[in-house]
C-alpha positions in Angstrom: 0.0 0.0 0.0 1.1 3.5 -0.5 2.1 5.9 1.9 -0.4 8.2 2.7 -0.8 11.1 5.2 -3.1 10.7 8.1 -4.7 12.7 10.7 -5.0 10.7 14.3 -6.9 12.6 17.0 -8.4 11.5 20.0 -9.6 12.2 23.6 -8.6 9.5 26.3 -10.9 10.6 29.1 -8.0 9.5 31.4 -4.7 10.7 30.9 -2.9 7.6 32.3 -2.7 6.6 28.6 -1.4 9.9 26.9 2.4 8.7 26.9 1.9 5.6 25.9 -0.2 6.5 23.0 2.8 9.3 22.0 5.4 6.6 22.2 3.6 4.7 19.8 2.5 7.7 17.9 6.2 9.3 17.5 7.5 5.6 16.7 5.9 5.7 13.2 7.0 9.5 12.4 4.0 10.8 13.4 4.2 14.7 14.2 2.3 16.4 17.1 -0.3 19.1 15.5 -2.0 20.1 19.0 -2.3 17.8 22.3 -4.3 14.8 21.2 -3.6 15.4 17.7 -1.0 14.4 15.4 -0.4 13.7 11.7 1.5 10.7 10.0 2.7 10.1 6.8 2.5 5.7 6.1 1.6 3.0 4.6 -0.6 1.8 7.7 -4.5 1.5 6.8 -6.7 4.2 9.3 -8.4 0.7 10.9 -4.9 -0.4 11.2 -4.0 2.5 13.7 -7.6 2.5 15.3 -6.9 -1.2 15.6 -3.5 -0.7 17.4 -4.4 2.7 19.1 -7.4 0.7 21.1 -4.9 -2.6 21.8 -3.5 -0.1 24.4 -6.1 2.6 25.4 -9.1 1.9 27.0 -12.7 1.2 26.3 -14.0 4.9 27.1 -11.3 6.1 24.3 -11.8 8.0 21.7 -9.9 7.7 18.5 -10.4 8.6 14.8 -8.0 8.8 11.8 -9.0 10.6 9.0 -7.1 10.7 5.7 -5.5 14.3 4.3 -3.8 16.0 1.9 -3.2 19.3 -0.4 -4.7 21.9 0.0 -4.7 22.5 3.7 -3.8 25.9 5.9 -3.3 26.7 9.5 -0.4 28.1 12.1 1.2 26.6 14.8 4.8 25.8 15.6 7.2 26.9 12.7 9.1 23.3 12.8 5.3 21.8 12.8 4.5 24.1 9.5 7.4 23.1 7.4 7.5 19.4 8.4 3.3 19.7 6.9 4.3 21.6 4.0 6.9 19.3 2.9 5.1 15.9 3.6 1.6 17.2 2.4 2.4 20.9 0.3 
């Protein structure tokens, strides 16, 4: 399958989870957008991550993963900016 970039958010509802989930977040690439978001460029099907992402979170978990692209806009962190740009500009 071919790379493609994807948007992972989600909302815990217990924050015992958070590092865990941005261990395993960070060990694919993934960049952090805001707190419970973060955007990954791979080859890994969304119900692949939603599959692995509930294997270590917890039943009152949310999580979705939503496929992206060109065009998009938005500000943040300059190192945040030009790591979208290049992977999705």
């Amino acid at each position: 399958m071919a790379a493609m970039a994807l948007l992972i958010t989600y909302d815990l509802h217990d924050k015992t989870y958070k590092s865990e989930v941005a261990r395993y977040l960070e060990s694919m690439g993934a960049r952090m957008v805001t707190e419970s978001s973060y955007v990954v460029v791979t080859p890994k099907a969304p119900a692949a991550i939603v599959t692995e992402l509930r294997a270590i979170t917890h039943d009152e978990a949310w999580v979705y993963v939503f496929t992206i692209g060109a065009p998009f806009d938005g500000y943040g962190e300059t190192t945040t900016n030009e790591w979208l740009n290049h992977q999705l500009g």
